[in-house]
N, C-alpha and C positions, 0 to 999 in steps of 0.2 A: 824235256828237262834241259836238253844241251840248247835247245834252241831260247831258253830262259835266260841263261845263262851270259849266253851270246848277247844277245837283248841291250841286260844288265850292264854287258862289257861298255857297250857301245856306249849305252846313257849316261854311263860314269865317264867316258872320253869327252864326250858331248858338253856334259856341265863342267868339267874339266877347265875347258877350253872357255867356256862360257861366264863362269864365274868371276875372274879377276875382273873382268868387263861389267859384272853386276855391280860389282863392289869399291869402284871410284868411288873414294872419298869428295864432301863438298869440293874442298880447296882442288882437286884432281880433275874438277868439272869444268868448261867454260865457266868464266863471269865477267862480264862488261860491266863498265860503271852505270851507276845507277844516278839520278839528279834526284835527289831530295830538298823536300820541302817538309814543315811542319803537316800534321794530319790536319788540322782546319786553313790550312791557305787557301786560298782562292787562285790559287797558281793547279793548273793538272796538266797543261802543256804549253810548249813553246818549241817556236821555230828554230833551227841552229844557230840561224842571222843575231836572234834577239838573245838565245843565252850566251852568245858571244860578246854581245853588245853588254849583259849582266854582269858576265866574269873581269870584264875589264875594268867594269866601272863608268863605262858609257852611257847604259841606263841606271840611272841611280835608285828611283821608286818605282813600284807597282802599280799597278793601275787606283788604285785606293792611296795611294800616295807614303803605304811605307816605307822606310828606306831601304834595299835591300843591302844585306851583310853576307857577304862570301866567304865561305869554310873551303879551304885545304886540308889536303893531308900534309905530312913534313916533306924536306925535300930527300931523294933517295928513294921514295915509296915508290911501287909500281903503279898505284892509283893515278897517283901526281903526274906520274913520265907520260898516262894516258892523258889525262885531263891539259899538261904543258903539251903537248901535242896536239889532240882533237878539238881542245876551247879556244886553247890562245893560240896557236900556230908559233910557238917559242921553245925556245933550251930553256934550265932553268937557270943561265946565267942573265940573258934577254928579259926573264921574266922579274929580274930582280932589277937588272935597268928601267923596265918599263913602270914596272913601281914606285922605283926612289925617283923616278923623275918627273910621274903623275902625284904622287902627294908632298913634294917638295914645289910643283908650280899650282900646287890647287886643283888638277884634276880629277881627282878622286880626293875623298874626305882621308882614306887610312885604305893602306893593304889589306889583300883578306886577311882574314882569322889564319888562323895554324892550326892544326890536332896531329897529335902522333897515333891515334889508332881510326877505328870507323867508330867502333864506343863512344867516342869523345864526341866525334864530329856528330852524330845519331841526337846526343843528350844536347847539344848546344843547336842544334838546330829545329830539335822538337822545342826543346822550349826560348828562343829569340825569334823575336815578332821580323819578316821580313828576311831569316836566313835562307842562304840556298848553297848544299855543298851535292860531295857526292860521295859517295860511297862503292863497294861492290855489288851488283845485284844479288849474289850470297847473304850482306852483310844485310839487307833493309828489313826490316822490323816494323811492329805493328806504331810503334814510336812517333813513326814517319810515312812521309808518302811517298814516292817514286812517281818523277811524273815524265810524259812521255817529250820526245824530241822529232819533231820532222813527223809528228803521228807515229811515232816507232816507242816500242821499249826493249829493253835490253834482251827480251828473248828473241826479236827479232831477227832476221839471216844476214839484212841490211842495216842494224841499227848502225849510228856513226861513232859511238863510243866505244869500239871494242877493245878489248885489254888483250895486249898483245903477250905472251908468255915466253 
């Protein structure tokens, strides 16, 4: 019986110990951003080279000749400080220069889009022909599709977009 007991003791220290660790909430988890595209694109990967070449405005169309439209999040988000980092290689003071002064000579048609949540960005991307934003790989839903970077996705050990905490 004492040796039941004992047992008992232990298991209960055991899970003790063990538990908080079970019980990380999503947002408590890693999550890198995720590159979303609507569920029927024809987009499922791209190289780093060419969504760099996308997010700027460099490449304008798809291979079918859509045009592509880029989603943000707002500025401030921790998405955005990844994405102003790992896409464009900018602060997001830089990145408001490089803007007002690509569609005020014509080089890009208009700045991305804006969203203040991933919700937002999710619904405007599922449904505009040619969007590509990004979200947290938490946040992606059946809405959308997450498509891979460098052959990587965001569970990756190596992926390039990690979200720094």
């Amino acid at each position: 019986m004492r040796g039941i007991q004992k047992a008992r003791i232990f298991l209960a220290g055991v899970l003790a110990l063990l538990l908080p660790c079970a019980a990380l909430r999503a947002e408590d988890r890693p999550a890198h951003l995720a590159i979303i595209v609507a569920k029927d694109s024809p987009i499922h990967a791209m190289t780093m080279a060419d969504l760099i070449k996308v997010f700027r405005g460099e490449e304008a169309r798809t291979d079918d000749g859509t045009r592509f439209v880029i989603v943000m999040r707002e500025p401030g988000s921790a998405e955005r400080g990844v994405a102003l980092g790992g896409i464009y290689g900018m602060s997001e003071s830089e990145y408001k220069k490089y803007f007002l002064e690509a569609t005020f000579t014509g080089t890009v048609p208009s700045a991305p889009k804006q969203f203040n949540s991933a919700a937002a960005v999710r619904r405007y991307v599922a449904r505009t022909p040619g969007a590509i934003g990004y979200v947290l790989s938490t946040e992606v839903d059946d809405s959308v599709k997450s498509i891979t970077v460098d052959g990587k996705s965001p569970v990756d050990a190596d992926y390039a977009l990690k979200k720094v905490n």
